[in-house]
C-alpha positions in Angstrom: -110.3 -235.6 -56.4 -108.0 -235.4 -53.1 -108.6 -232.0 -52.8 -112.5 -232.4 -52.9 -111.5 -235.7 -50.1 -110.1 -233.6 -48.1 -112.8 -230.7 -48.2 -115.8 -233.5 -47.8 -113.8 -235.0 -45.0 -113.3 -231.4 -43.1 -117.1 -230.9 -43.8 -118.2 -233.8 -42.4 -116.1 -233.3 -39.2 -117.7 -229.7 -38.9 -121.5 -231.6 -39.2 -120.4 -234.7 -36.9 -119.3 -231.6 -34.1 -122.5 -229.8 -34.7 -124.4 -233.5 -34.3 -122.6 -233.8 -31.0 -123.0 -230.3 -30.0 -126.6 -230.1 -30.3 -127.1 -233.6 -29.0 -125.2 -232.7 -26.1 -126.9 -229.3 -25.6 -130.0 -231.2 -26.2 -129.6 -233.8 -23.3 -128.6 -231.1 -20.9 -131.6 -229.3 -21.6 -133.7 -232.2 -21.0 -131.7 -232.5 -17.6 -132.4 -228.8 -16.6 -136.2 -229.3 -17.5 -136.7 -232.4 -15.8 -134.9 -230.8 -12.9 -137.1 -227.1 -12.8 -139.9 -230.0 -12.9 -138.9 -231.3 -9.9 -138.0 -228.0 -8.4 -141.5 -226.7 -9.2 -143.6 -230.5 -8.3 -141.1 -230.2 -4.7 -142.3 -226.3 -3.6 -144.0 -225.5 -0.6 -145.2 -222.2 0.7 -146.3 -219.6 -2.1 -145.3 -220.6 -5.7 -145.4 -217.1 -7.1 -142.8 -215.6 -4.5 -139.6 -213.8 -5.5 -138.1 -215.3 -2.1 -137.2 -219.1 -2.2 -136.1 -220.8 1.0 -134.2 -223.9 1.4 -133.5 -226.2 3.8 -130.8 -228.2 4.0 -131.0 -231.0 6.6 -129.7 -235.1 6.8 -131.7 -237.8 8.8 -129.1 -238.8 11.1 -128.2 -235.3 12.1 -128.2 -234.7 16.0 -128.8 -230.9 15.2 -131.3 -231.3 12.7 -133.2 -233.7 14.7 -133.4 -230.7 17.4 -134.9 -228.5 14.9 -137.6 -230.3 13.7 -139.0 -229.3 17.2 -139.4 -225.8 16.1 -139.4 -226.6 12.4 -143.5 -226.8 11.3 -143.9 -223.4 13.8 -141.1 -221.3 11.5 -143.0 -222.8 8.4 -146.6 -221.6 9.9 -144.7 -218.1 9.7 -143.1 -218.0 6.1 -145.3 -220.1 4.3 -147.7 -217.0 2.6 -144.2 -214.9 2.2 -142.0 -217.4 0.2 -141.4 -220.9 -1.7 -140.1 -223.2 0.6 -138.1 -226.4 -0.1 -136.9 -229.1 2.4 -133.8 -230.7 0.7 -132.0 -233.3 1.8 -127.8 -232.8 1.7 -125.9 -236.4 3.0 -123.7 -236.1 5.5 -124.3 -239.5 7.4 -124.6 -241.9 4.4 -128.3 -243.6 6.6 -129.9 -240.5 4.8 -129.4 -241.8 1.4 -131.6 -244.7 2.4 -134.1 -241.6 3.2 -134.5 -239.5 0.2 -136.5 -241.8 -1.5 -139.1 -242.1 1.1 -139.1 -238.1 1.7 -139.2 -237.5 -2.1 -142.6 -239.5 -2.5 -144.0 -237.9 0.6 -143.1 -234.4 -0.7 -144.4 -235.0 -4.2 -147.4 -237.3 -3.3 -148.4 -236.6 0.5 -148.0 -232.9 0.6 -151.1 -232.2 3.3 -149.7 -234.5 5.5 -146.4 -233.6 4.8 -145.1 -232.8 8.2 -146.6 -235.7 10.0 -145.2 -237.7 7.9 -141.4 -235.9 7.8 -142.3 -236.0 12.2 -142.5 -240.1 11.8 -139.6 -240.1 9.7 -137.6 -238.3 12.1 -138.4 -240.5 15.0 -137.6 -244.1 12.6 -134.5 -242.3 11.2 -133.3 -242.0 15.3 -133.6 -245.9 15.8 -133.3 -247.4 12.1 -130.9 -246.1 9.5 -132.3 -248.4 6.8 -135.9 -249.0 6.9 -138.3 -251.1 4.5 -140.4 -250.4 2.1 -142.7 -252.2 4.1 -141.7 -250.3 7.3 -142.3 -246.4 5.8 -145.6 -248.2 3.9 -147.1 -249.2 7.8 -145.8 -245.4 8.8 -148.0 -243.9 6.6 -151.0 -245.9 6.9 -150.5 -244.9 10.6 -151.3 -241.4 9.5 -154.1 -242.7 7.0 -152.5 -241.9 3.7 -150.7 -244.7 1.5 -147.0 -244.5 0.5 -146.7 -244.1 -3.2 -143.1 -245.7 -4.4 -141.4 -243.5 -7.0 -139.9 -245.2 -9.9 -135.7 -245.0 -10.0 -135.6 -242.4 -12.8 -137.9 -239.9 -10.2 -135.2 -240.6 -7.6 -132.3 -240.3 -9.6 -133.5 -236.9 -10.5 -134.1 -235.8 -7.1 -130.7 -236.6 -5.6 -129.0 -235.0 -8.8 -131.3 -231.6 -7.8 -130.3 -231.9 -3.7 -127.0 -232.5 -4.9 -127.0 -229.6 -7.2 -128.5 -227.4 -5.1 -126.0 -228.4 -1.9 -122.9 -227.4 -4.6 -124.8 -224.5 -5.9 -124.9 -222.3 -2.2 -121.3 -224.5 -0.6 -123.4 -226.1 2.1 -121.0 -227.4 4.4 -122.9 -228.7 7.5 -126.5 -229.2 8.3 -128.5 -227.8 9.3 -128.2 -224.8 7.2 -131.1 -222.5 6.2 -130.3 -220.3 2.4 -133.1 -217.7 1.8 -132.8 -215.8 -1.7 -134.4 -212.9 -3.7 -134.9 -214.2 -7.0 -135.2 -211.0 -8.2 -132.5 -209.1 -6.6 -130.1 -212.1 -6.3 -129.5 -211.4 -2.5 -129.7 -213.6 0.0 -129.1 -215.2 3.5 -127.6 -218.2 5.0 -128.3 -219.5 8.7 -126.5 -222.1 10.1 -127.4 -224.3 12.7 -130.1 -224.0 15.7 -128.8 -220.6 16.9 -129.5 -219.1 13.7 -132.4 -221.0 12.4 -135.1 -219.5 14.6 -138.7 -218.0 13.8 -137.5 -214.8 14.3 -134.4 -214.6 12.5 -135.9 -216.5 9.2 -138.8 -213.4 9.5 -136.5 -210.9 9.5 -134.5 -212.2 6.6 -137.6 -212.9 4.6 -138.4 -209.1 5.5 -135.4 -207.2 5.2 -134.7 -209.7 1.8 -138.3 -208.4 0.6 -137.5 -204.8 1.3 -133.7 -204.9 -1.0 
């Protein structure tokens, strides 16, 4: 009777680590599906390209604030060669106070997109911690209504930037990663010297031609 004790209870610790295994493998599947979701909902540009682009920027960024400038002209040039995302990496905490705001606009104003990210650029110069109300009167300014995501959309979307900034060691913003999918190549630019139309072309080319 012991021995058969003592082989149920080794059985059932076997099943209990398979129960907590698959669970476990279960959830973070979920959790990588929810964030290719995201990933795939956030995309700008061509959605069938092999060359993904990412931008990592944060609102209270001198630097990244100077880039905008040029920002919507080096889109105009990629946008029918590769999948573009704008991602938002904190390095002043004001922009976590942001990424709820630039989520909905990405996910639910994309053709106004860049008028919109152009208003929050100027707010985020003079107010770190703006409103609902606030971003709601900055879109109606630009005709379109704000759409407030719900916490779980949010969550997921500062788990994916987050990921993605620990993924390719971003260190400082702004900072440009541009990858071959296929080929697993890619470039990084880093700051306004090396984020410029031209250079993001050529990488785009020479990463197309590998």
């Amino acid at each position: 009777m012991s021995r058969f004790l003592k082989g149920l209870s080794s059985t059932s610790a076997i099943f209990i680590g398979l129960l907590i295994a698959f669970f476990g493998t279960t959830k973070h599947d979920a959790l990588e599906a929810a964030q290719n979701s995201i990933k795939e909902s956030l995309a700008f540009g061509d959605q069938n390209s092999d060359i993904e682009v990412y931008l990592f920027t944060d609102w209270a960024c001198p630097a990244c604030r100077k880039l905008e400038l040029s920002l919507e002209n080096i889109v105009d040039r990629i946008n029918d060669k590769s999948k573009i995302f704008f991602v938002d990496h904190v390095i002043h905490p004001e922009t976590l106070n942001y990424i709820p705001y630039h989520l909905s606009f990405m996910l639910k104003n994309k053709p106004h997109y860049f008028e919109l990210r152009d208003e929050l650029t100027k707010l985020s110069v003079v107010n770190g911690a703006p409103s609902e109300q606030e971003i709601a009167a900055l879109a109606a300014r630009k005709g379109v209504t704000y759409s407030e995501l719900n916490y779980s959309d949010i969550a997921l979307g500062i788990k994916y930037f987050k990921k993605l900034g620990e993924k390719f060691k971003i260190k400082g913003t702004p900072t440009m990663v541009i990858i071959n999918t296929t080929s697993k190549k890619g470039k990084k630019l880093t700051g306004n010297s090396e984020i410029t139309e031209q250079n993001v072309v050529d990488a785009i080319t020479t990463l197309n031609n590998i």
